[in-house]
C-alpha positions as MATLAB code, in Angstrom:
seq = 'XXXXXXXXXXXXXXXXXXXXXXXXXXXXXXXXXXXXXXXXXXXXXXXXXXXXXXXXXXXXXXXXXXXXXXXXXXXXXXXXXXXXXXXXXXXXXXXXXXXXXXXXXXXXXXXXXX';
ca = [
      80.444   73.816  -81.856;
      83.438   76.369  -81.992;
      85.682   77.151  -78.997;
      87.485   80.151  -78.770;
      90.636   80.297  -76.499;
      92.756   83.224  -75.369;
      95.368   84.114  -72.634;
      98.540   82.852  -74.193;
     101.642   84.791  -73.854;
     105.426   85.784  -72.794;
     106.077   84.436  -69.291;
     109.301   83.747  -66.901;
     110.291   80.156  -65.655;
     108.499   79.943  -62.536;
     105.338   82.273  -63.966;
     101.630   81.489  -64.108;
      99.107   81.859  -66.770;
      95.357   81.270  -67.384;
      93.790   80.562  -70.693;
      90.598   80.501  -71.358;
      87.903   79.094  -74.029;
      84.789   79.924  -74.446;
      82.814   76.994  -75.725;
      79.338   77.757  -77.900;
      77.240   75.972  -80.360;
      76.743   72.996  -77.916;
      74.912   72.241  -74.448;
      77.638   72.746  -72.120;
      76.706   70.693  -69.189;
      77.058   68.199  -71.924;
      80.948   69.442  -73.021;
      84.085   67.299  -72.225;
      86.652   69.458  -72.585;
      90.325   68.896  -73.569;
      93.546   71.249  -73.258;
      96.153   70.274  -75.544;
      99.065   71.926  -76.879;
     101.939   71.201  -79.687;
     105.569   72.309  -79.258;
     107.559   73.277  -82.676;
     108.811   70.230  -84.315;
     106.646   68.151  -81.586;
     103.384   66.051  -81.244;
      99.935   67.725  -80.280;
     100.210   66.343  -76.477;
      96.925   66.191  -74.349;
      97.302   68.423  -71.124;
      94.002   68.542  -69.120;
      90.588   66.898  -69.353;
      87.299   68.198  -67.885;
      84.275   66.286  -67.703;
      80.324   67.607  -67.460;
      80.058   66.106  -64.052;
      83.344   68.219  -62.261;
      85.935   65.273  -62.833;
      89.334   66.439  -64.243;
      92.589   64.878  -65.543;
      96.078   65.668  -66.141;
      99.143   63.811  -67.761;
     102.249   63.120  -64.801;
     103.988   66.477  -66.598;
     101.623   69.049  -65.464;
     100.155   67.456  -62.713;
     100.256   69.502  -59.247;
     100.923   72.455  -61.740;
      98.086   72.926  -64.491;
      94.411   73.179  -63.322;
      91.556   72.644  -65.762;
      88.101   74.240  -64.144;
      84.705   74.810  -64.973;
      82.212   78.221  -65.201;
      78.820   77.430  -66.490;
      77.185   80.116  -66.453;
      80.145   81.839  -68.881;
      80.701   79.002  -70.637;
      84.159   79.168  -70.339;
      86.913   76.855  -69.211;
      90.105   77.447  -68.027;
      93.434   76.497  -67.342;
      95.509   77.520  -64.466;
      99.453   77.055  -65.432;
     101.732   77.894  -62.354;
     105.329   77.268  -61.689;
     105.606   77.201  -66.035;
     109.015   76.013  -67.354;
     110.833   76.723  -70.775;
     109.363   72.634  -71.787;
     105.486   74.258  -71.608;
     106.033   76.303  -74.559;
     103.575   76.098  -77.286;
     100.641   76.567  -78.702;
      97.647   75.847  -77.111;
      94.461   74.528  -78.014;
      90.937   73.163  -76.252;
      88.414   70.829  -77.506;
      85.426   69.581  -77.109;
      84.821   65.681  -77.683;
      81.097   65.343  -76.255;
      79.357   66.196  -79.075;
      79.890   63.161  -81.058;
      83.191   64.295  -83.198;
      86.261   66.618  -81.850;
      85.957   70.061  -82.464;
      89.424   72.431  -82.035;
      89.900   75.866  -81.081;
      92.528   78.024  -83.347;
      95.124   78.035  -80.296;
      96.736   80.743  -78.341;
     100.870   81.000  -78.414;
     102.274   80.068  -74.694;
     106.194   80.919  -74.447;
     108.238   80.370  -71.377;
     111.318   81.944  -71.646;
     113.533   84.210  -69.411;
];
């Protein structure tokens, strides 16, 4: 399995950014997929789930503001951060758990910061 993700950058309070990851080496109707991202000085924290059948997920601090999707026939997933504050920084990483054992992506650098 490897998982490639991109889209990270330099955004205002208040901005949006998607990432992406590509997800190969595994059946992907068959992928649950995790966004996660670690802070300096801070614990990985989980972000997003996605599940093979269209469910999704979110922890109460990016709820109503992050959106974890879906295309199959790219393989890709994304994530859809709006209305980003300066606490979203990080880097951020997907991975895929429904192979048996948790692969990671390398992560892409998200900084909020005005």
């Amino acid at each position: 399995v490897q998982l490639v993700e991109s889209g990270g950058g330099l955004v205002q309070p208040g901005g949006s950014l998607r990432l992406s990851c590509v997800v190969s080496g595994f059946p992907f109707s068959e992928a649950i997929i995790t966004w996660n991202r670690q802070a300096p000085g801070k614990a990985r924290e989980w972000v997003a789930t996605s599940w093979p059948g269209g469910a999704t997920m979110y922890p109460s601090s990016v709820k109503g503001r992050f959106t974890i999707s879906r295309d199959n026939a790219n393989t890709t997933v994304y994530l859809q951060m709006n209305s980003l504050k300066p606490e979203d920084t990080g880097v951020y990483y997907c991975a895929e758990a429904g192979s048996g054992s948790t692969t990671w992506g390398q992560g892409t650098q998200v900084t909020v910061s005005s």
